[in-house]
C-alpha positions in Angstrom: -45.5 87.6 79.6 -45.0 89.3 82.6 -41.4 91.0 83.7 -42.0 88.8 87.2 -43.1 85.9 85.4 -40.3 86.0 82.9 -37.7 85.9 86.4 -39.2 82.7 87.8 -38.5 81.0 84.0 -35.2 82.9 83.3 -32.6 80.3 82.6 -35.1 77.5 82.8 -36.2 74.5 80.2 -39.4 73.5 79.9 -38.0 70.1 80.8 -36.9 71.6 84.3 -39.9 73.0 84.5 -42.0 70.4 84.0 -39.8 68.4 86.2 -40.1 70.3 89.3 -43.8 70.4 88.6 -44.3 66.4 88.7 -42.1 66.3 91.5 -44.5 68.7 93.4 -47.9 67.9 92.3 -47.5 64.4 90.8 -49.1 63.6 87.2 -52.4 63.0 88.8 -52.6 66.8 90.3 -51.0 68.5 87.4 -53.9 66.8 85.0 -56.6 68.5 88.2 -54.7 72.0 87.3 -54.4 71.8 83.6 -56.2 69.9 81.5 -54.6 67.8 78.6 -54.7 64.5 77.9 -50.4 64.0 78.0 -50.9 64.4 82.0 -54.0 62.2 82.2 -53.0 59.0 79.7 -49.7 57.1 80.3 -47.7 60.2 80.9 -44.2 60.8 80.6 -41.7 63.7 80.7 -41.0 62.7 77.3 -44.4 63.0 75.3 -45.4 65.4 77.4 -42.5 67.8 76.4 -43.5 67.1 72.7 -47.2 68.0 73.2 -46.2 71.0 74.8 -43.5 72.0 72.6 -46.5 72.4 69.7 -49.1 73.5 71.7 -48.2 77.0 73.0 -51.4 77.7 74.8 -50.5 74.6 77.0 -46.8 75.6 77.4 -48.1 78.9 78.6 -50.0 77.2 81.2 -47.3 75.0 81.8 -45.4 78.2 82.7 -48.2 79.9 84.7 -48.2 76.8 87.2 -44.9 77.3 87.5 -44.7 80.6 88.3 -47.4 80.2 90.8 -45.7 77.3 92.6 -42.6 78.8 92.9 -44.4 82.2 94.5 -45.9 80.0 96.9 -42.2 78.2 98.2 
C-alpha cells in the first residue's frame, strides 16, 4: 500500500469506509465498480463487512475506491 493511500485510510474502519462509499455511490454503483456478489444480492453493511473481512483481495479494492473517491472531493 501506498504512503498516500495509507493517509486517506489512516484512522478509518472498514465499516466507515464502506459507509461513505454506499452513501456516495449507492449499492447498485458500488456492485458497477467492484464486482462481488455482497453488493449485488440483498446487501447490507453487515454481510458485506464479513465478506470483506475474509476476502482481502476485495477489501483491497474496497480501499482503492475509497481512496479514489476521496481524491476526487
Amino acid at each position: 500500500m501506498s504512503t498516500a493511500q495509507h493517509n486517506a485510510l489512516h484512522g478509518k474502519t472498514l465499516e466507515q469506509i464502506l459507509t461513505e462509499l454506499v452513501a456516495h455511490y449507492q449499492w447498485q454503483g458500488l456492485a458497477e465498480r467492484i464486482d462481488v456478489r455482497c453488493f449485488k444480492s440483498n446487501p447490507t453493511i453487515k454481510s458485506s463487512l464479513t465478506f470483506l473481512r475474509k476476502t482481502p483481495w476485495a477489501r483491497e479494492k474496497v480501499e482503492q475506491l475509497y481512496v479514489k473517491m476521496q481524491r476526487q472531493a
